[in-house]
N, C-alpha and C positions, 0 to 999 in steps of 0.2 A: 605782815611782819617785815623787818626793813632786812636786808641783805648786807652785814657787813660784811668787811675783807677778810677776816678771817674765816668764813661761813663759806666764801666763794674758793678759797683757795683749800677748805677743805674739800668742797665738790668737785675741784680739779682733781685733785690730788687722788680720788675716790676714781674718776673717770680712767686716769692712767691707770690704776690699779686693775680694773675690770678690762680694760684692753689688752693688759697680759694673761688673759684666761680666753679660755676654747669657750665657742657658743654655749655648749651645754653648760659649763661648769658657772656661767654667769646665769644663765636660768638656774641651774641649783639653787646659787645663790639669793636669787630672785624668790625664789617659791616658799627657799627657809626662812622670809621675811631681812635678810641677810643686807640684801639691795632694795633700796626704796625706786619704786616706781620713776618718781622724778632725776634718780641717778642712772637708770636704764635709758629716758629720755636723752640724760644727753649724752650718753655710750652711744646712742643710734646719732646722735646730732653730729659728734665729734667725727663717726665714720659718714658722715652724708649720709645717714637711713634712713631721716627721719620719716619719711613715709612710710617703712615698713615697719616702725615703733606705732605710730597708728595705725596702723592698719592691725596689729598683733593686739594693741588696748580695746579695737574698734573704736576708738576715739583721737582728737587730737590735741588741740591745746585746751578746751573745755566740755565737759559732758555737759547734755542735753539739759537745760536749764540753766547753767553755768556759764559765764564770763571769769574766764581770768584776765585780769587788768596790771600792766606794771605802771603805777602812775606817780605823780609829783602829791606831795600831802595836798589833802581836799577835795581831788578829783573827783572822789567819789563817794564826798559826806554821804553821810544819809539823811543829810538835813534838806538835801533837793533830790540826791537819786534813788529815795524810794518812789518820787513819782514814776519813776520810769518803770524800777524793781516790781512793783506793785503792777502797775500795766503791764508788763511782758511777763510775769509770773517769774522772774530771773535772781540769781542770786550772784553778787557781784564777789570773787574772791580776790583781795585786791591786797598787794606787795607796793610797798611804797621805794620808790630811788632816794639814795642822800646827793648823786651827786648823774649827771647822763651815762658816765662810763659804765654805773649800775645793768643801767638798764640793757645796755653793749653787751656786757660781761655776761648778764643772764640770759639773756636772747640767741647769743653765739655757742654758750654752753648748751643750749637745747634745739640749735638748730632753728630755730625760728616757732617752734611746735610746742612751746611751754607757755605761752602767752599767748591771747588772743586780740590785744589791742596796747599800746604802747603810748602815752602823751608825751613824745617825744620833742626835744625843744633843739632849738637852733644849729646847734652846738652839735651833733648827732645824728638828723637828718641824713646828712649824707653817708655818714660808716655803716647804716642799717641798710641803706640801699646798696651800696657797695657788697654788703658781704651776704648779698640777696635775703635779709631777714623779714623785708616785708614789701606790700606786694602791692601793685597801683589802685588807685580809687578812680571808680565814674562814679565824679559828680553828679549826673542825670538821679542816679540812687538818692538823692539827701533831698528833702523839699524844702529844708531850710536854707542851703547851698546859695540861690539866687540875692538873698538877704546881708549875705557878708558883703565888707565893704569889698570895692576890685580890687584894692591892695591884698588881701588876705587869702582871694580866692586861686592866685596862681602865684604866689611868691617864689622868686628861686631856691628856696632854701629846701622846698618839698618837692620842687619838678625836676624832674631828671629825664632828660632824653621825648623831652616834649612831652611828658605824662606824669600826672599829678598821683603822687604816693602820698599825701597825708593832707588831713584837714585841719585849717589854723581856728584853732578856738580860743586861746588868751596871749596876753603879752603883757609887758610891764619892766620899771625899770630897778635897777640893785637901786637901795639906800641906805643913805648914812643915818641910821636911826639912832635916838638918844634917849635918855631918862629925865626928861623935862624937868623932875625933882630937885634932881645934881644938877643939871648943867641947865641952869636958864638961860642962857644966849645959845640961839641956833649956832650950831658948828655951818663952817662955808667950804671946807674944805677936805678932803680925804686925807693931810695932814692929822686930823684931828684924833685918827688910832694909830698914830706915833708921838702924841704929846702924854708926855710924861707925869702931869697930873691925874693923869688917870690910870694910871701902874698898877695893873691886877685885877682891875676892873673891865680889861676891853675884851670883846668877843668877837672873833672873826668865822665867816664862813667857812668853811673846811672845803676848799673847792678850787682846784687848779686854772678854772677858765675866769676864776676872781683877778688872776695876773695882768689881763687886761685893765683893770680898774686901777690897779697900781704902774702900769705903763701910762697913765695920766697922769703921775707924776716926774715922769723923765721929762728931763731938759737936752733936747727937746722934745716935745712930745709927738710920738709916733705917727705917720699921716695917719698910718691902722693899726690899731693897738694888736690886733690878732696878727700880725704880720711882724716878729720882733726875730731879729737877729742876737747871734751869741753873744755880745756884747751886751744887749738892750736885756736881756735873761739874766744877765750877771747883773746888770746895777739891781734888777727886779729882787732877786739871789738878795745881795745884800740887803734891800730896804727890809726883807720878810727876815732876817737874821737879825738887825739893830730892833725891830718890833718884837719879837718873841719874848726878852722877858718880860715884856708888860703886859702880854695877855693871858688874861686869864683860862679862856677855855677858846678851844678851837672845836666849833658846834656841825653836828651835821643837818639835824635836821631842823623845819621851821621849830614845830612844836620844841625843841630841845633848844632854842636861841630862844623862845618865849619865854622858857621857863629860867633861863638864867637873869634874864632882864627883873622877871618877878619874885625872883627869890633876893635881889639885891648883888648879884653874885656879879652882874656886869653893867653899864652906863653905856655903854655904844655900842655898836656894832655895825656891821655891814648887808644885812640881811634884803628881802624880799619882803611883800606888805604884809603878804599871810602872817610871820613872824610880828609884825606891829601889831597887828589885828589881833592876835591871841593872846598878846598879853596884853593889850588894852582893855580885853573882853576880863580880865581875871583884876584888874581893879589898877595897872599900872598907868602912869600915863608918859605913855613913850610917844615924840617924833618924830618926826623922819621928814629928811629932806635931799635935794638934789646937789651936791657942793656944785661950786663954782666949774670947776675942772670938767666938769659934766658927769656922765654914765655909762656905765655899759647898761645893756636890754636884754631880753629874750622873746621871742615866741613858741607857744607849744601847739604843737597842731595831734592830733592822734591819727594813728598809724596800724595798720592791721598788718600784723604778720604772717608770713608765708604759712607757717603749717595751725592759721584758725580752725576750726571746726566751723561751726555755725556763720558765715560773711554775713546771711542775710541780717542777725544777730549784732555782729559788729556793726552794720550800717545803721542799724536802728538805734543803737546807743550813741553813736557820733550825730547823727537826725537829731538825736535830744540834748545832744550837748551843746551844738550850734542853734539850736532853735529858745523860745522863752526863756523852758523852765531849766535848761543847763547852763544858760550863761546868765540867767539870775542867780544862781546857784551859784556859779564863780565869782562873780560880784560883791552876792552879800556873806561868803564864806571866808574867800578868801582874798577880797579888796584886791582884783585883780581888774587888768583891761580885758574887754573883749573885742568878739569881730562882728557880731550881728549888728547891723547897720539901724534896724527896728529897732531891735532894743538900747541899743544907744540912744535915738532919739525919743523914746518911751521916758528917758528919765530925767529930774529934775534936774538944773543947770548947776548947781555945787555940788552934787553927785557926778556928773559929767568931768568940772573941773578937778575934784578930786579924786578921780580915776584916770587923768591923763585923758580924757575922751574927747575935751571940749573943744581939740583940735587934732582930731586921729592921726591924719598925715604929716603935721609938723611934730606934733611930738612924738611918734614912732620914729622920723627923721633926727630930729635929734640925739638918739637913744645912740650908741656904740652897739648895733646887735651882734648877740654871738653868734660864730660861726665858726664852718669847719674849719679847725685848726692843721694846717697839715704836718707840722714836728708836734704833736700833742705829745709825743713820748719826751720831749726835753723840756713841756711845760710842767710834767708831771713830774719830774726829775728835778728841776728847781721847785718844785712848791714843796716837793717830798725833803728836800733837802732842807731849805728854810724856814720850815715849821717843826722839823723834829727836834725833841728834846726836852 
């Protein structure tokens, strides 16, 4: 079940609550079914306990057979991870993010011990290491490991302090995708969800690190689009102010930008491939292309956090993620790139080219990846600003 902001801001608000009570009086409330488990979690997170919140459950972020997973939609169909579910005897309970702040937000509310594995993407990487939520990987554990391309196996986005926190298992770029029905000539430009023929009909990402892709349209354009000063946030500021009456919905998640495509309700949008894929699968025929202007990217690697229960558990689900059957699984789920070097060469050459594969390293170079933003609070503060209403 997804996490929105009002759900997060009530468990905040739940947390403060329970900090102004004596220990007993919040086990009272615990016992009269009063406080939920998961609200006690991050009562011990908020004060640093979280080890003594497990250790009082006997458990930590997952009981014995269980994975909890905060992941991006698809990570954990069950259209490829029962192979794994099925061999490990596991049950995966899995929360999906609409946006990374998600996964921030719920990871720091629990201390790092609500979750036992995170596909954490670019953009992120670092605020999780930073606020000690999750915890280094030896590689020597993954027998798929050797197989990634060398780009993917020590990226800086997951090493911190010479040691590798997270393993890169897909990547891929944003697109301008369309409604091939409506709009017969490929759009070239990310001009194209600010043209006015299409008033009511356009669907944007609900997602503040989307700024970058609209920093592709300043004159002049950014050396780094992640690197914008108060000015460069202000023109941004306006462009998402003059766009707003014309679109129609501001989407969070894939499935939820699939479905406005296929109900008719929008013609463009800015989505990831997942979002094309699913409503292609449901009979529309959307395309998506790269404008002229170029991209922003991401990669998502997954990430075990500080208070997992079971590591040996987490390494085996990351083993299968980077090995055949999971990163065929992300391929044919959710038309994404991958990093296993096999499997890349395993598949046919219009599959290759049409996953961005058929030249890994130029076209991940290409891409604008995201990254740690370091004012995120003033990108969130113009995006908040020039989409409300």
């Amino acid at each position: 079940m997804a996490i929105d902001a009002a759900d997060m801001r009530s468990g905040q608000t739940g947390v403060a609550e329970l900090k102004q009570l004596s220990p007993a009086e919040v086990m009272e409330k615990y016992s009269a079914g009063l406080v939920s488990r998961r609200d006690l979690m991050k009562l011990f997170g908020a004060l640093g306990m979280t080890a003594m919140g497990a250790q009082l459950f006997g458990e930590g972020a997952g009981a014995a057979g269980e994975l909890n997973a905060f992941v991006w939609e698809g990570y954990t169909d069950e259209s490829f991870a029962s192979e794994f579910t099925e061999a490990h005897d596991v049950t995966i309970n899995t929360t999906f993010m609409a946006i990374s702040d998600d996964a921030f937000a719920e990871l720091q509310a629990g201390g790092g011990a609500n979750f036992d594995v995170v596909s954490a993407s670019n953009d992120v990487n670092q605020r999780l290491f930073d606020a000690g939520l999750v915890q280094p990987i030896d590689p020597a554990r993954l027998t798929n490991f050797p197989d990634l391309y060398e780009q993917f196996q020590h990226p800086e986005y997951i090493t911190f302090n010479d040691q590798l926190y997270g393993v890169n298992f897909a990547w891929g770029p944003t697109l301008l995708a369309y409604d091939t029905e409506v709009i017969t000539e490929a759009p070239t430009s990310w001009n194209a969800l600010f043209d006015e023929q299409y008033s009511g009909k356009i669907g944007v990402w609900n997602y503040p690190i989307q700024i970058a892709k609209y920093a592709l349209l300043l004159d002049p354009i950014p050396e780094d689009p992640y690197v914008l000063d108060d000015e460069q946030l202000a023109q941004i500021k306006d462009l998402l102010i003059r766009q707003r009456p014309l679109v129609r919905a501001y989407w969070d998640f894939a499935a939820e930008g699939a479905d406005l495509f296929v109900n008719g309700d929008i013609v463009i949008s800015d989505p990831l491939s997942l979002t094309v894929a699913l409503a292609n699968q449901q009979g529309k025929s959307i395309g998506a292309v790269i404008p002229d202007e170029g991209t922003t990217g991401w990669s998502d690697s997954w990430m075990i956090t500080t208070g997992a229960r079971d590591v040996d558990r987490c390494y085996e689900w990351i083993d299968f993620m980077i090995g055949p059957g999971g990163q065929m699984g992300v391929i044919e789920h959710n038309h994404y790139a991958v990093t296993n070097r096999k499997v890349v060469e395993a598949l046919d050459p219009a599959r290759r080219t049409e996953l961005f594969l058929d030249d890994v390293a130029g076209n991940f170079e290409k891409l604008h990846m995201w990254t740690h933003v370091p004012n995120l609070d003033k990108w969130i503060q113009v995006w908040q600003e020039g989409t409300a209403g």
